[in-house]
C-alpha positions as CSV (number, residue, x, y, z in Angstrom):
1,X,-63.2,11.6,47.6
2,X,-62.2,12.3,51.1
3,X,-64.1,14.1,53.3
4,X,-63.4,16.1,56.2
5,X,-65.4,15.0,59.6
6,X,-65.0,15.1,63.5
7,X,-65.1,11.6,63.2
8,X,-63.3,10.3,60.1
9,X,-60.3,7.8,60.5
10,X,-57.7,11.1,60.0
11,X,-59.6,13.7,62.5
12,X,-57.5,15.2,65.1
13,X,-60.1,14.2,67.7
14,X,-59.5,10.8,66.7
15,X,-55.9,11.1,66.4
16,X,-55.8,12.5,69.9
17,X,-57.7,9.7,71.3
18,X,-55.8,7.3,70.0
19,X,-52.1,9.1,71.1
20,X,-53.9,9.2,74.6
21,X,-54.8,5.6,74.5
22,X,-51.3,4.6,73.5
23,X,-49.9,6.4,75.9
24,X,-52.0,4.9,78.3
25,X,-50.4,1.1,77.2
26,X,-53.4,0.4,75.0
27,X,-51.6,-1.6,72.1
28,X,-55.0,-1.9,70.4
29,X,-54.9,1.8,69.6
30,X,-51.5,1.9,68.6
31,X,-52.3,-1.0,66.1
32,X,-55.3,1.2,64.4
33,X,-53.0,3.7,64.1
34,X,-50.3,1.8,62.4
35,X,-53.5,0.0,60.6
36,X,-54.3,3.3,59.3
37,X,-51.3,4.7,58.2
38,X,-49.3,2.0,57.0
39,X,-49.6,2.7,53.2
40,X,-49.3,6.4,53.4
41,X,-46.2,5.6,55.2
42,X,-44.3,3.2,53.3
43,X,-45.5,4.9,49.7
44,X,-43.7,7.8,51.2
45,X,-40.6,5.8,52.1
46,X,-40.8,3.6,48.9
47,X,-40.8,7.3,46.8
48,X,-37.3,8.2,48.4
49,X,-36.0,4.4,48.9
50,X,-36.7,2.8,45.8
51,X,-37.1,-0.2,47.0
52,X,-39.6,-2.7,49.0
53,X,-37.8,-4.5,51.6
54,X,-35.9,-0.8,52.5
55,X,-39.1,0.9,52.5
56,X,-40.8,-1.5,55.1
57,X,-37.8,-1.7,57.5
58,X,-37.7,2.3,56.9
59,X,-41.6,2.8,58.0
60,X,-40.8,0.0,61.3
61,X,-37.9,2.3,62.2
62,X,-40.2,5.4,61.8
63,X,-43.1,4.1,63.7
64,X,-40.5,3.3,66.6
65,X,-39.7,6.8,66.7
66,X,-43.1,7.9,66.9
67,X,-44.1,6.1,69.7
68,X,-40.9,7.0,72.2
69,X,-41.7,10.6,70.9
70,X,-45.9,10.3,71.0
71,X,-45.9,12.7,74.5
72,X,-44.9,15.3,72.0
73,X,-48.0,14.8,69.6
74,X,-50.2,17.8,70.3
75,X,-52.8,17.3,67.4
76,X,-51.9,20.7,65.3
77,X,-51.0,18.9,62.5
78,X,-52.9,15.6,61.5
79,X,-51.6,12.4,63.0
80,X,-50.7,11.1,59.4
81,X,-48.9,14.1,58.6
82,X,-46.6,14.1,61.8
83,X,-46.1,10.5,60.8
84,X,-44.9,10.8,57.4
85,X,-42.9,13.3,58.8
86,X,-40.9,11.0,60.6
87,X,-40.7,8.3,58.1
88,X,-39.3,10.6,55.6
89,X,-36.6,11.8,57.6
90,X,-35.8,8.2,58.8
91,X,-35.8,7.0,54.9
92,X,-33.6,10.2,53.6
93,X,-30.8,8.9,56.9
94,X,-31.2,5.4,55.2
95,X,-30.1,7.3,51.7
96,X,-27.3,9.1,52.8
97,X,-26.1,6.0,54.5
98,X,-26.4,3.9,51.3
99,X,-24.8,6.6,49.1
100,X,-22.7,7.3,51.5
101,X,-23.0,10.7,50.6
102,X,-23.8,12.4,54.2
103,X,-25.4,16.1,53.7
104,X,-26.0,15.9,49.9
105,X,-29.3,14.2,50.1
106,X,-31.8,16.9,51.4
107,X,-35.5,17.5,51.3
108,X,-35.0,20.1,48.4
109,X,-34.4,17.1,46.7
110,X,-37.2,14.7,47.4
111,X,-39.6,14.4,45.0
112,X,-43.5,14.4,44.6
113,X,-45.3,11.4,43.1
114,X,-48.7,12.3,42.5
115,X,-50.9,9.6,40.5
116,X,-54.3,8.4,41.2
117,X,-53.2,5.0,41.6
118,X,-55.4,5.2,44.6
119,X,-57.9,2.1,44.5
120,X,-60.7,3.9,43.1
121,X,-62.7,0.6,42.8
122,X,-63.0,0.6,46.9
123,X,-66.1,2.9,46.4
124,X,-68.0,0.9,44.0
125,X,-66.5,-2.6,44.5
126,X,-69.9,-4.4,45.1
127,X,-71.4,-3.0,41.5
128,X,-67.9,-4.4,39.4
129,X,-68.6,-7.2,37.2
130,X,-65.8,-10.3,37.8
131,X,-63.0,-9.7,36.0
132,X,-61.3,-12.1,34.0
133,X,-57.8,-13.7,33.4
134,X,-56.6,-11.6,31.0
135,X,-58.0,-8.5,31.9
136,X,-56.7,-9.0,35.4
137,X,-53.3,-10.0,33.6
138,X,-53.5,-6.7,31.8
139,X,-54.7,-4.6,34.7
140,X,-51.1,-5.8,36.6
141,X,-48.8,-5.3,33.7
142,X,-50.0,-1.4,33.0
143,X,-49.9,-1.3,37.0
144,X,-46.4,-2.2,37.1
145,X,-45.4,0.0,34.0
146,X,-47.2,3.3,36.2
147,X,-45.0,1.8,39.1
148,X,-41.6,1.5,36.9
149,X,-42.4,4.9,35.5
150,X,-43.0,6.4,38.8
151,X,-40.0,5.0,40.0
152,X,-38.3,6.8,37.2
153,X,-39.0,10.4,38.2
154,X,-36.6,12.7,39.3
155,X,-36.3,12.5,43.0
156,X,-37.4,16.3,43.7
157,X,-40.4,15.3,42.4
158,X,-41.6,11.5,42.9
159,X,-42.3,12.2,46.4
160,X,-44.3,15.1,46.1
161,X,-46.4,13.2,43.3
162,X,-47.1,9.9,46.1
163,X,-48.2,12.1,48.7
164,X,-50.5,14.2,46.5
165,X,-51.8,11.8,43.4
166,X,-51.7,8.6,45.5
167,X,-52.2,9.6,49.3
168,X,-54.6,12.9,48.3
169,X,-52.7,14.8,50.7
170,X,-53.5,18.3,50.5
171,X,-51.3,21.0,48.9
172,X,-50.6,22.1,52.6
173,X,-50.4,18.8,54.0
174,X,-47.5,17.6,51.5
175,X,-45.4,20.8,52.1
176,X,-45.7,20.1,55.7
177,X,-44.2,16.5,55.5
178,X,-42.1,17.4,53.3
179,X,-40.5,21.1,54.5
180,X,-41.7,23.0,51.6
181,X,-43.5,26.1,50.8
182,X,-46.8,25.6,48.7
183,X,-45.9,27.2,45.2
184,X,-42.9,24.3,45.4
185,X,-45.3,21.6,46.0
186,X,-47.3,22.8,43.3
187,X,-44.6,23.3,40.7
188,X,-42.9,19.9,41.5
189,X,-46.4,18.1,41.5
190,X,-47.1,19.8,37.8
191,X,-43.7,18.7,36.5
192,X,-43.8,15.4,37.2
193,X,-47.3,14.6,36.4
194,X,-45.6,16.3,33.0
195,X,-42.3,13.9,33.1
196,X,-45.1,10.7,33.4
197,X,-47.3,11.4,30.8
198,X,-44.2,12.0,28.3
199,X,-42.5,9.0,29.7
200,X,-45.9,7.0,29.2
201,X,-46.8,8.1,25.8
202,X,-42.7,7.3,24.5
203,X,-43.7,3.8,25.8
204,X,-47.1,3.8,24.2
205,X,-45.4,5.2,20.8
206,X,-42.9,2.0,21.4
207,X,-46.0,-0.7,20.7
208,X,-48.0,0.7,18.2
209,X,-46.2,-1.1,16.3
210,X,-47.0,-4.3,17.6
211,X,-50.8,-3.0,18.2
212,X,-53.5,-5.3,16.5
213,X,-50.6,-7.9,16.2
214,X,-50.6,-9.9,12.7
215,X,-48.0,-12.1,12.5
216,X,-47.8,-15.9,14.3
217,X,-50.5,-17.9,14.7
218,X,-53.0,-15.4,13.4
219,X,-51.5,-14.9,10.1
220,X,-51.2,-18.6,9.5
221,X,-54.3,-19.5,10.8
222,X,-55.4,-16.9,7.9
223,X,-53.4,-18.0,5.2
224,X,-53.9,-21.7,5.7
225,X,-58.2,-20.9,5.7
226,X,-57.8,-18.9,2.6
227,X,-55.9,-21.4,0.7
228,X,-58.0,-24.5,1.8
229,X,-61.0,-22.0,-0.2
230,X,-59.0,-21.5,-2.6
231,X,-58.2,-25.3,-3.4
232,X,-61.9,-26.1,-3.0
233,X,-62.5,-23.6,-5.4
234,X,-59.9,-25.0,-8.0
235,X,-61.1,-28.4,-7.4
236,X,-65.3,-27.0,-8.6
237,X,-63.3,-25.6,-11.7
């Protein structure tokens, strides 16, 4: 859970001091920054992009921008929030561009992605017991189904649901980045938690079917045991 200090990683005294020290020509600071944001950033661009390589080139682009316009940074908002700001409006250009559909692609339409993929484990790491192959193997396919699934959302909403489920952004903070009054936030971030669950349960309802698997090797390994008993059993006759 995050927490809310004078001295946390996402503080506007910190934020400040770091802007100050960029500005200043300290590359170090402007590295923790980047260090800091980087995967609020490109799950934000990833939400609108759709894909990987567009997303990264999209959060360079936007971290560019910040830093010509980092005089501006006042610390009202938090540093993240001004950030993903400007990586959202540089990935929506990149959109248009690639639909080449200029003006019909507008934040009314980006959408909310909110799912606690969040690394949960980061608090409790040193307690986990070693996981194995197959569970690891397991682990990355349901991981990759959330991410297909997610991907699948309606625009309006996928957005709002990275910021808030993934990032933990704040009601306030995600209509901020995003240009959008609360009760929207809110609604969008409801509807597509709504849209995932029934998209993951049709996908659940697809392998029942093949749930507790019987056929293959299992069934003959079966079938061949039984009738070896039963042969011994005709041959004590």
């Amino acid at each position: 859970m995050k927490t809310a200090s004078s001295t946390s990683p996402g503080s506007a005294s910190s934020d400040l001091a770091l802007v100050r020290q960029t500005l200043q020509g300290d590359d170090k600071a402007f590295e923790l920054i980047m260090r800091r944001n980087n995967r609020t950033l490109y799950r934000a661009a990833r939400a609108i992009l759709l894909d990987d390589a567009d997303a990264e080139d999209a959060v360079q682009e936007a971290y560019l921008r910040a830093y010509r316009a980092l005089g501006g940074f006042e610390g009202e908002a938090r540093l993240t929030t001004w950030l993903t700001r400007i990586v959202i409006n540089e990935a929506l250009e990149r959109l248009r561009k690639r639909k080449r559909e200029a003006g019909t692609v507008s934040l009314e339409n980006v959408v909310d992605l909110e799912m606690h993929m969040n690394d949960t484990s980061n608090g409790n790491a040193g307690g986990r017991r070693a996981e194995g192959p197959e569970s690891a193997a397991m682990r990355a396919q349901t991981r990759r189904l959330l991410e297909q699934k997610i991907d699948q959302l309606p625009s309006a909403f996928r957005t709002v649901f990275i910021l808030r489920a993934l990032e933990e952004m704040s009601v306030e903070e995600t209509a901020a980045c995003l240009d959008l009054n609360g009760a929207t936030v809110r609604t969008r971030y409801f509807r597509a938690k709504s849209l995932l669950r029934e998209s993951l349960a049709k996908e659940i309802d697809l392998v029942f079917e093949d749930a507790f698997a019987f056929a293959g090797d299992r069934c003959d390994r079966i079938v061949n045991t039984v009738l070896e008993r039963v042969r011994l059993l005709r041959a004590k006759r």
